[in-house]
C-alpha positions in Angstrom: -64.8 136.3 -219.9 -67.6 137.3 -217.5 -70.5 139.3 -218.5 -72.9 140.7 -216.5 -75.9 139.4 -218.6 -75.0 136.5 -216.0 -76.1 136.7 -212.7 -73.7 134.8 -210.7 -73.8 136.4 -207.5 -77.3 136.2 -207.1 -78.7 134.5 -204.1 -80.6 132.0 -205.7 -77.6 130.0 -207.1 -76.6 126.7 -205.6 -79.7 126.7 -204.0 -82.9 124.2 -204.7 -85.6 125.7 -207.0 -88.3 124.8 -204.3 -87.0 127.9 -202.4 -87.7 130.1 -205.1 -90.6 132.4 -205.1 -93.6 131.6 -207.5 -94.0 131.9 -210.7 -90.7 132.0 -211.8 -89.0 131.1 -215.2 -86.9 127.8 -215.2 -84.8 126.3 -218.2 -83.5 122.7 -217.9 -79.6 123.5 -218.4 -79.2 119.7 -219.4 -82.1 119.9 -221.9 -81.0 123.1 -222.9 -77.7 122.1 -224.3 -78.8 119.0 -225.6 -81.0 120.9 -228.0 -78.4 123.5 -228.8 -76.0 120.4 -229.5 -78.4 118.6 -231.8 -79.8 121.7 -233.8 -75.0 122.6 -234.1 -74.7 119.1 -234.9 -77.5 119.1 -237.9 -76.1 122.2 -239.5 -72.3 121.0 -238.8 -72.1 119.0 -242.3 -74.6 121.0 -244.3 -74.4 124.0 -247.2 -76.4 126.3 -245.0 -75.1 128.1 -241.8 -77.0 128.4 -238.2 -78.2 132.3 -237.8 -80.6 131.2 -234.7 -83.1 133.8 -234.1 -83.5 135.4 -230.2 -86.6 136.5 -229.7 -87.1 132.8 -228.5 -85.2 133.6 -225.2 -83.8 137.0 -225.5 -81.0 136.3 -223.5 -77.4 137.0 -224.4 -76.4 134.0 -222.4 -77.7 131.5 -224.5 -77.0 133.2 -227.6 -73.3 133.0 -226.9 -74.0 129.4 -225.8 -75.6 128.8 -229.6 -72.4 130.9 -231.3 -69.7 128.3 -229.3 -71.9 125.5 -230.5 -71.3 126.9 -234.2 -74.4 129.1 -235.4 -72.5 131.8 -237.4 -74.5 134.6 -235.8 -78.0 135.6 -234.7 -81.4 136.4 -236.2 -83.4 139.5 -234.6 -86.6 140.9 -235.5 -86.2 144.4 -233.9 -83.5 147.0 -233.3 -83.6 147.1 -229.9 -83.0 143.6 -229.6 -80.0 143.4 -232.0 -78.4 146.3 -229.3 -79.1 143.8 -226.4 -77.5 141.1 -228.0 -74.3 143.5 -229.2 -74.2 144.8 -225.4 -74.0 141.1 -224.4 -71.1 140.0 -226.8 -72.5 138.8 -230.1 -71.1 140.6 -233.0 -72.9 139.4 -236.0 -76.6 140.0 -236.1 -79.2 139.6 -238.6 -82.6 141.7 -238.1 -85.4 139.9 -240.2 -87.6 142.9 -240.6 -88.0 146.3 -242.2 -86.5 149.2 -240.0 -88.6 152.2 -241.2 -89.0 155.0 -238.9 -86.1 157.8 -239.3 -85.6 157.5 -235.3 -84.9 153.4 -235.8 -83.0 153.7 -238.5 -80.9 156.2 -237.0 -80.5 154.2 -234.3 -79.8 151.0 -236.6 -76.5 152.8 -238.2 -75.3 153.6 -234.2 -75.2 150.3 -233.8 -73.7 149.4 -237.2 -71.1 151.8 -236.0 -69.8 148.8 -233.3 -70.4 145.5 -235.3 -71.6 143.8 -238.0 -75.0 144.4 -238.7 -77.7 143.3 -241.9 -81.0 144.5 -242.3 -84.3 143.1 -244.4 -85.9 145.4 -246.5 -88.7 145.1 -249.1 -89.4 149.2 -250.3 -87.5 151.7 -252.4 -88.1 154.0 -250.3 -86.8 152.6 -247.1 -83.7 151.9 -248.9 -82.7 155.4 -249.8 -83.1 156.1 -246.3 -81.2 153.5 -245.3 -78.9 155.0 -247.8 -78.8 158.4 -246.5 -78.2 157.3 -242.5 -75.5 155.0 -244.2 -73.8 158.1 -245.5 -74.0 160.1 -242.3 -72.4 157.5 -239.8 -70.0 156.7 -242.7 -70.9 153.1 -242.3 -72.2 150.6 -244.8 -75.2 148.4 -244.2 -75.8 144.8 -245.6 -79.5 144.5 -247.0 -81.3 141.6 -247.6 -84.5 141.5 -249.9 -87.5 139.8 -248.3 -89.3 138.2 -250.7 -92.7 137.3 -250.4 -92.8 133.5 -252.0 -95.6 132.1 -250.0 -96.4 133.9 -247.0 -98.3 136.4 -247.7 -97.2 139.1 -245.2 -94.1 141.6 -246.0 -91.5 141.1 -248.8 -91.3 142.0 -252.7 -93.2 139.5 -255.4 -90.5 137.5 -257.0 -89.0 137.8 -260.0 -88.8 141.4 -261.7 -89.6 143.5 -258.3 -87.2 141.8 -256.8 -84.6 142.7 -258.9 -85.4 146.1 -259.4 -85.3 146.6 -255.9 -81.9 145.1 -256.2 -80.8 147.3 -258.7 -81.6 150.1 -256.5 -79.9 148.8 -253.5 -76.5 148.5 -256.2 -77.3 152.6 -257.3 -77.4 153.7 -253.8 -74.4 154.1 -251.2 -73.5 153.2 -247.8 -75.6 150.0 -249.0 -74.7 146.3 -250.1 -76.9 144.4 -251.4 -76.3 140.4 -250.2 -79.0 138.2 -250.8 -82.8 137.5 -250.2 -85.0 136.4 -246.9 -87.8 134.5 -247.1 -89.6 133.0 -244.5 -92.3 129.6 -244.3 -94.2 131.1 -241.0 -97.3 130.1 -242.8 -96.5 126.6 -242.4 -94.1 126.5 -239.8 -96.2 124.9 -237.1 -98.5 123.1 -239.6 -99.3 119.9 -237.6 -98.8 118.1 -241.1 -95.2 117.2 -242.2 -96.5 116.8 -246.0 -97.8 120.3 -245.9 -94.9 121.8 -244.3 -93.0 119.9 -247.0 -94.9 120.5 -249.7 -95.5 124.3 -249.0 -92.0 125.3 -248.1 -90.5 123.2 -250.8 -92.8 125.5 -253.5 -91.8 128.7 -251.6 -88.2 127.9 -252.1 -88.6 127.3 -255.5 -89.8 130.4 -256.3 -87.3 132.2 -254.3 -84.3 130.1 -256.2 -86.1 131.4 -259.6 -85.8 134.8 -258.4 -82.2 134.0 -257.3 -81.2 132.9 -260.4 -82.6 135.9 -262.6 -80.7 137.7 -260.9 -77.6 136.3 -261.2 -78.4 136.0 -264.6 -78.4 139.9 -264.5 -75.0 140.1 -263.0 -76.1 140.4 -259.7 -74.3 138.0 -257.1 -76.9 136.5 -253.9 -74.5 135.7 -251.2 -77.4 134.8 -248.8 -80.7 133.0 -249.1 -81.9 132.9 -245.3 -85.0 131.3 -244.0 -86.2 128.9 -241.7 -87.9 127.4 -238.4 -87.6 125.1 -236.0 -90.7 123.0 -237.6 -89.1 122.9 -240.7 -85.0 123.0 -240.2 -84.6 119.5 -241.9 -86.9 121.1 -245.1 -85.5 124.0 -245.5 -82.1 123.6 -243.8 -81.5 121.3 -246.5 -82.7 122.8 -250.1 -80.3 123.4 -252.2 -79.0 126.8 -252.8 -80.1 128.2 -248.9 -77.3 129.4 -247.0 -78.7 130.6 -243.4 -81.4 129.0 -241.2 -83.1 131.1 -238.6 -84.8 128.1 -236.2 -85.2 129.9 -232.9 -87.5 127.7 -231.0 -85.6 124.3 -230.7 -83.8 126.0 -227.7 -86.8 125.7 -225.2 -89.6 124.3 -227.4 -93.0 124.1 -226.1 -96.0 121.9 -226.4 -96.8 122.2 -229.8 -93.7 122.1 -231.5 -92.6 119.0 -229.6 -95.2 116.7 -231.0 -94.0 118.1 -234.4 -90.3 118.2 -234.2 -89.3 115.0 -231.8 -85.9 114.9 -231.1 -85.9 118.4 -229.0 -86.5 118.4 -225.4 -88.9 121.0 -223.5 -86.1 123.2 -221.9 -88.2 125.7 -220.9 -90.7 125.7 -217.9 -92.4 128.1 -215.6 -91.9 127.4 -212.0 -95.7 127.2 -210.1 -97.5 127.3 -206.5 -100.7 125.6 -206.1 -102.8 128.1 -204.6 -106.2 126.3 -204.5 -108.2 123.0 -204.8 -111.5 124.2 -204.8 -113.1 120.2 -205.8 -111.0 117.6 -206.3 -110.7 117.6 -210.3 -109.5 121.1 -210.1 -105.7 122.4 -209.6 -105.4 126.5 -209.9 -101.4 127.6 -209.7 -100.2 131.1 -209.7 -99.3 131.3 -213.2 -101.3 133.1 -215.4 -101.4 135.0 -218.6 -99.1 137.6 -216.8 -96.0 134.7 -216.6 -97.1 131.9 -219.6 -98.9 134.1 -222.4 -101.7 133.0 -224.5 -101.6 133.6 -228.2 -101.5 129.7 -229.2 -100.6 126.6 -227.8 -102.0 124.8 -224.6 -99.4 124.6 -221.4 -98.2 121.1 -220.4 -97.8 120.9 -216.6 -94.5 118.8 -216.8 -94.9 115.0 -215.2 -98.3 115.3 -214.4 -99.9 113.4 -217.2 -103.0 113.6 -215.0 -103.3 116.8 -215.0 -105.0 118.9 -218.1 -105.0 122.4 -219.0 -108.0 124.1 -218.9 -107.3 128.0 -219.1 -105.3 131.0 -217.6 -106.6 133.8 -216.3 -104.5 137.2 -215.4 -102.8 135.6 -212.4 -104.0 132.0 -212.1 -103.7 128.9 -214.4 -106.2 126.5 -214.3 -106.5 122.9 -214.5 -108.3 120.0 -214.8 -107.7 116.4 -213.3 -107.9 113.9 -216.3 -111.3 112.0 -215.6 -111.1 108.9 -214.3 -107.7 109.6 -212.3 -106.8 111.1 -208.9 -103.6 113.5 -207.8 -102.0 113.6 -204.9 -101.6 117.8 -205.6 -102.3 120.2 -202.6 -102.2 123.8 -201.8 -98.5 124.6 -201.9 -97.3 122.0 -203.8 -95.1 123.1 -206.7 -95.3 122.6 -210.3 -93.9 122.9 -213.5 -95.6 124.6 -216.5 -94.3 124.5 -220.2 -96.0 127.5 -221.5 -97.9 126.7 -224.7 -95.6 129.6 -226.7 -92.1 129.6 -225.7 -91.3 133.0 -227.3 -94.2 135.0 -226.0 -94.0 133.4 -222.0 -89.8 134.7 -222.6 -90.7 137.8 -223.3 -92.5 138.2 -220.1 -89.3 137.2 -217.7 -86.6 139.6 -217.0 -84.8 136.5 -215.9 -84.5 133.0 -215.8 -83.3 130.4 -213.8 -81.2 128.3 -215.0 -81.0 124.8 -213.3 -79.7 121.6 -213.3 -80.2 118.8 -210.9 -82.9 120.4 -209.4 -80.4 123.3 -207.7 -79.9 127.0 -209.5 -76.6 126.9 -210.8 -76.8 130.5 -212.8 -79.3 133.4 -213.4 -79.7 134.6 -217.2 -80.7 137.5 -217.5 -82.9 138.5 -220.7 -82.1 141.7 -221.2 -83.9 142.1 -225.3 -87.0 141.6 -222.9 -89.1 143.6 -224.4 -87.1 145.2 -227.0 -89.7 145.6 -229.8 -88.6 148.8 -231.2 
């Protein structure tokens, strides 16, 4: 089946990526599937399921890529994103945040009107108007609690809030209530693999003690979803968790990959060298604009000589490692792993995807900046 997410008519395919125009986003089709393979083949023999979450690469492409590999659906952390990734084919979607305004939510039971839809929520209040757009579009949504057990951000306190906000999910109609959705983004990217043990390990005991007061009030927990890429062999593993939400193992970046070996850096942002001003300085054409820069330092890929320094709005700057030379000159191309995979996607309506140094398809992303 063809969709037209997939751009294979475009010009660029079958040639070599030194003929594309500067910056442009590039992900590794070999290193691409051998992460989607290793993260399907962790999950194939364990309790909890794959729901991998998109905002990682937005594109429908390589969420159908990480469904045929086994993930049972997709993770999504707005509404607009979960309605690219129905347009493009996937028909079981998970959004890990509250959906609030009347406008979203509306919008949230049009598209619960076409597939199979679940929805976090951590307020009474929401719920009843999840209730009431349930009601109108004669459709019934799946709610998940989030519980706050460590982060500190949204979600209910365990224990007793929890369940009453259960209860009231059970009173209401047009809503079932299935489980609870936690998530260790305080420790995710801890560079320590005792904290992110030690910390996600006591946040999953306090979610299984609100679990089990509620069973022990008669209410059934079909889910317990959670989960990153930094800790998919923590939490992916404790008993009693059912979905893991990793997103980033797809394309990784810098960071992660000195905390979660195993996974290759997929993704990489295509660069011109437009000035050698001295000879320990490279500047390239990709700045803030292509790589973003909320955390993490880009990696410019094969150059071990070569250090990051800083980007600018159009330019990324760089340093030649004292005491070595490079052979870099104006024009020369290089690759970039952007320091945050999930922001630098979100700035690429498409990406190249190559293998053996030639374009052999276009991706496009089309929950680009889908945050509503």
């Amino acid at each position: 089946m063809s969709y037209p997410d997939v751009m294979m008519d475009h010009p660029a395919i079958g040639r070599p990526v030194s003929e594309l125009i500067t910056p442009a986003a590039l992900v590794d089709l070999d290193w691409l599937e051998a992460n989607i393979a290793r993260m399907a083949a962790f999950f194939a023999d364990k309790p909890a399921q794959l729901r991998p979450h998109v905002k990682t690469h937005r594109a429908p492409a390589i969420a159908r890529m990480q469904i045929a590999a086994g993930a049972l659906g997709v993770t999504c952390a707005k509404v607009s994103m979960a309605e690219a990734m129905a347009d493009g084919g996937i028909a079981d979607l998970f959004i890990a945040n509250q959906v609030v305004s009347p406008p979203a939510i509306r919008r949230l039971a049009q598209l619960a009107t076409r597939t199979r839809v679940a929805v976090a929520a951590d307020d009474a209040r929401n719920v009843a108007n999840l209730s009431a757009a349930a009601m109108t579009f004669g459709i019934r949504f799946d709610v998940l609690i989030e519980v706050d057990a460590g982060m500190g951000r949204c979600g209910t306190q365990p224990g007793e809030p929890t369940l009453a906000l259960a209860k009231e999910i059970l009173r209401l109609p047009g809503l079932r209530f299935k489980g609870l959705h936690v998530y260790e983004g305080h420790v995710v990217q801890n560079d320590s693999r005792e904290v992110r043990q030690t910390e996600t390990v006591r946040m999953l005991e306090r979610t299984m003690e609100t679990r089990d007061l509620l069973q022990r009030k008669g209410l059934e927990v079909e889910v317990v979803t959670c989960g990153g890429t930094g800790t998919y062999d923590i939490s992916g593993v404790y008993p009693g968790v059912t979905e893991h939400q990793s997103g980033s193992y797809v394309y990784m970046d810098p960071g992660y990959d000195v905390k979660t070996p195993g996974f290759h850096l997929a993704l990489s942002i295509l660069c011109t060298v437009l000035s050698r001003p001295v000879p320990h300085k490279v500047v390239t054409d990709g700045g803030v604009q292509v790589m973003a820069n909320d955390y993490g330092k880009p990696l410019v890929k094969s150059r071990p000589e070569i250090l990051f320094r800083a980007l600018s709005e159009e330019h990324g700057n760089f340093l030649v490692r004292e005491g070595d030379v490079t052979d870099l000159k104006v024009g020369d191309q290089v690759e970039v792993h952007p320091g945050h995979c999930c922001s630098c996607a979100n700035l690429h309506d498409q990406v190249y995807a190559v293998r053996g140094g030639n374009v052999e398809a276009v991706f496009k992303a089309t929950a680009r900046g889908k945050s509503q």
